[in-house]
C-alpha positions, 0 to 999 in steps of 0.5 A, a space after each residue: 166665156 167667163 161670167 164677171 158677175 160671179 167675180 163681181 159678187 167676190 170682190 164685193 163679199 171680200 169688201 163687205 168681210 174687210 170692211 167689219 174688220 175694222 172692229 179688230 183693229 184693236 186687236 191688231 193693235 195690241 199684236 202689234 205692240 206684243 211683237 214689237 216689245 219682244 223684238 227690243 227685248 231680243 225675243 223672237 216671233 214664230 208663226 205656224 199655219 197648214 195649207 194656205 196658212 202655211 203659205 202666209 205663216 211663211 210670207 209674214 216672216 219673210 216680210 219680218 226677216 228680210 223686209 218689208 216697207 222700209 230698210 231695217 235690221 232683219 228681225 227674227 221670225 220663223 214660219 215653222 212650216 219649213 223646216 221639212 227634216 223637223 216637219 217629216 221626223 217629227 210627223 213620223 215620230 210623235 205623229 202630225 200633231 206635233 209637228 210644230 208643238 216639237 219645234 216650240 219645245 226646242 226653239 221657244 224661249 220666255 218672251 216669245 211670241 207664237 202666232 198660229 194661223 187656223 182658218 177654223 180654229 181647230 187645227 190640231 197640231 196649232 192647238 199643241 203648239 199653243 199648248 206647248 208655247 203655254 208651259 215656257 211663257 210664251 205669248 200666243 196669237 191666234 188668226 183664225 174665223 168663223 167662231 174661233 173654234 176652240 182656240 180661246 181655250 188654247 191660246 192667249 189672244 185670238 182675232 177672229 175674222 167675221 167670216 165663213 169663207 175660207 178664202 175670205 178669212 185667209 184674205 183677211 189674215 195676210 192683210 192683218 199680217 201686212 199690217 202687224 210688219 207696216 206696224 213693226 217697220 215704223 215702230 207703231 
């Protein structure tokens, strides 16, 4: 039989790390202004993540392009974890670092926004997609925890999750992630 208390102490870890995100709500704040802001201007939002990251890159611009809490035009978000013909092409051509910095070159324009999604905050190839994002004007967003790893030199803006735990952060950011689509919904 499964012992509860081993999933008691989970639910009381992710409430513990939840409740110090308060201190980046802020932060959510001014992602959430940056988005909307470049939606009116005819911007658009790329997102990009490995693994668990690449799942939730993809639930959030999901949420953006088709819906979320409320009925609205479609936004234009891309994950740029899906297109597996760019992923593979560019993975065997230029190698796995350039998976998404290859389709930031071809897809970014002035005014956009990158949110990368790196538990770490070392992820190779969200680091040279920020570096590329970095030569057009491109506004970048980084989620990611522990101490942000090297990220603050590669992107713009980073939230940082107050934790340790893989499983803990990945948590946290999808919650951030519904929270920037609840802003944008209602214009906040």
């Amino acid at each position: 039989m499964v012992s509860v208390e081993i999933y008691e102490q989970q639910i009381d870890d992710h409430l513990a790390m939840i409740e110090k995100c308060r201190n980046l709500l802020p932060l959510v704040g001014d992602l959430i202004d940056a988005c909307n802001k470049a939606f009116r201007e005819g911007n658009k939002v790329m997102l990009c993540g490995n693994g668990g990251s690449a799942a939730d890159s993809q639930h959030i611009a999901t949420e953006l392009t088709v819906r979320f809490e409320v009925e609205r035009k479609g936004l234009p978000a891309i994950a740029l974890t899906t297109d597996t013909s760019a992923l593979t092409a560019a993975g065997n051509d230029f190698g796995f670092e350039r998976i998404f910095s290859r389709q930031v070159e071809a897809l970014g324009r002035s005014g956009d926004i990158l949110i990368g999604l790196t538990t770490s905050g070392t992820s190779p190839n969200i680091m040279a997609a920020f570096d590329e994002a970095g030569q057009g004007e491109i506004a970048t967003w980084c989620l990611t925890g522990r101490d942000g790893g090297i990220s603050g030199a590669h992107s713009d803006h980073q939230i940082i999750v107050p934790s340790n735990n893989t499983a803990r952060i990945q948590e946290a950011h999808i919650m951030i992630g519904h929270m920037l689509c609840h802003g944008i919904d209602h214009g906040h």
